[in-house]
Structures are given as C-alpha cells and as structure tokens.
C-alpha positions as CSV (number, residue, x, y, z in Angstrom):
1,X,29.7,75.4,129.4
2,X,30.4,78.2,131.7
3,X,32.8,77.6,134.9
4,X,33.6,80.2,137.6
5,X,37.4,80.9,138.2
6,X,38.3,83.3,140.4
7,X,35.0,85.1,140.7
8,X,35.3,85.1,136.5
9,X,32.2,83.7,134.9
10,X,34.2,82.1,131.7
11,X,32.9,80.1,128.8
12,X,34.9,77.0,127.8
13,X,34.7,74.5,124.4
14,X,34.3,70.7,125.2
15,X,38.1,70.7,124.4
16,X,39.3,72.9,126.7
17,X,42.5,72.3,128.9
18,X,43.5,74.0,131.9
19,X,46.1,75.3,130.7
20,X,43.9,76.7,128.2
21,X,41.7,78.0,131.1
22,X,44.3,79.7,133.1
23,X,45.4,81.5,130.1
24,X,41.8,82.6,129.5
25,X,41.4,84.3,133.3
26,X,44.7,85.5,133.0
27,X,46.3,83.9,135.5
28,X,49.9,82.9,135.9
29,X,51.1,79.5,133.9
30,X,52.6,78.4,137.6
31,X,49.1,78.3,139.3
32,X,46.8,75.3,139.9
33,X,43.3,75.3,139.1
34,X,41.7,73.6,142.2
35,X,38.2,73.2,142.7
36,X,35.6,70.4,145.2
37,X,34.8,67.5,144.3
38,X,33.0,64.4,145.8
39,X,36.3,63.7,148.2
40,X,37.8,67.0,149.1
41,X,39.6,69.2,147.3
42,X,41.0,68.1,143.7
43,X,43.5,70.0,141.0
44,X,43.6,70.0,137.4
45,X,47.2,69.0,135.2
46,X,47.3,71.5,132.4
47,X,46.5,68.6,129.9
48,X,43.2,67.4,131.3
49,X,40.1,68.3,129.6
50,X,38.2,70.6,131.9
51,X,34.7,69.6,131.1
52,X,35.9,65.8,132.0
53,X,36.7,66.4,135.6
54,X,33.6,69.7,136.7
55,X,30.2,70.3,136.3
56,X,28.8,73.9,134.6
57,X,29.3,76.8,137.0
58,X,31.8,74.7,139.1
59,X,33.7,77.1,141.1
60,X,37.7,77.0,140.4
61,X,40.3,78.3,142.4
62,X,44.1,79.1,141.4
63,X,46.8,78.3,143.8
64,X,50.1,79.0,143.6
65,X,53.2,75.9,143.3
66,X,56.4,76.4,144.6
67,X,59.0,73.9,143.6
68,X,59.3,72.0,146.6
69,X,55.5,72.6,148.3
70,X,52.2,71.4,146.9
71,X,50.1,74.9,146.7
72,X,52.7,77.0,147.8
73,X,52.3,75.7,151.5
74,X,55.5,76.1,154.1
C-alpha cells in the first residue's frame, strides 16, 4: 500500500508502524502522524499498525509535540 506523508508518496508492508513510517519520511521521532478520518482529525501512537487505522494514498501529516501541548499548540 502506498500512503502520502508529507507530500512523500511512500510504500509500506501490512506490518508497518508509525514509528516505522516516520523513520521512513525522515521525520523527527517527536512528531505525530495525523491524518482525517470519518470524525475529524485523528493521530497515530508509534505502535499502531498503519494499514489498520488509513486507506491507500491517505494523506498523513506530521505535527510537532511539545511536552505540555497536544501538537505543539500554545
């Protein structure tokens, strides 16, 4: 299955995490891999199994966590 994170087409394994992910599109092990789903705006944990939670060529987006604010947010 091919996803789309950060305007990178990547192709991921039916075991893929998104942790695994994130380190595939290079981003930064702090981010959060947030993408649409049926009731707004959802996030992946690092453990869960991408291909369990989107469709092929959902559109993911990295956001940053701060220790005390849910996507970096002030």
């Amino acid at each position: 299955m091919i996803v789309n994170v950060e305007n990178q087409e990547i192709p991921i394994e039916e075991d893929t995490t998104a942790a695994e992910l994130k380190a595939q599109a290079n981003l930064s092990d702090n981010a959060v891999l947030t993408y649409r789903g049926e009731n707004g705006f959802e996030s992946l944990n690092d453990d869960d199994i991408v291909v369990d939670h989107v469709d092929g060529g959902t559109r993911l987006m990295a956001q940053p966590l701060a220790d005390d604010n849910v996507f970096g947010g002030r």
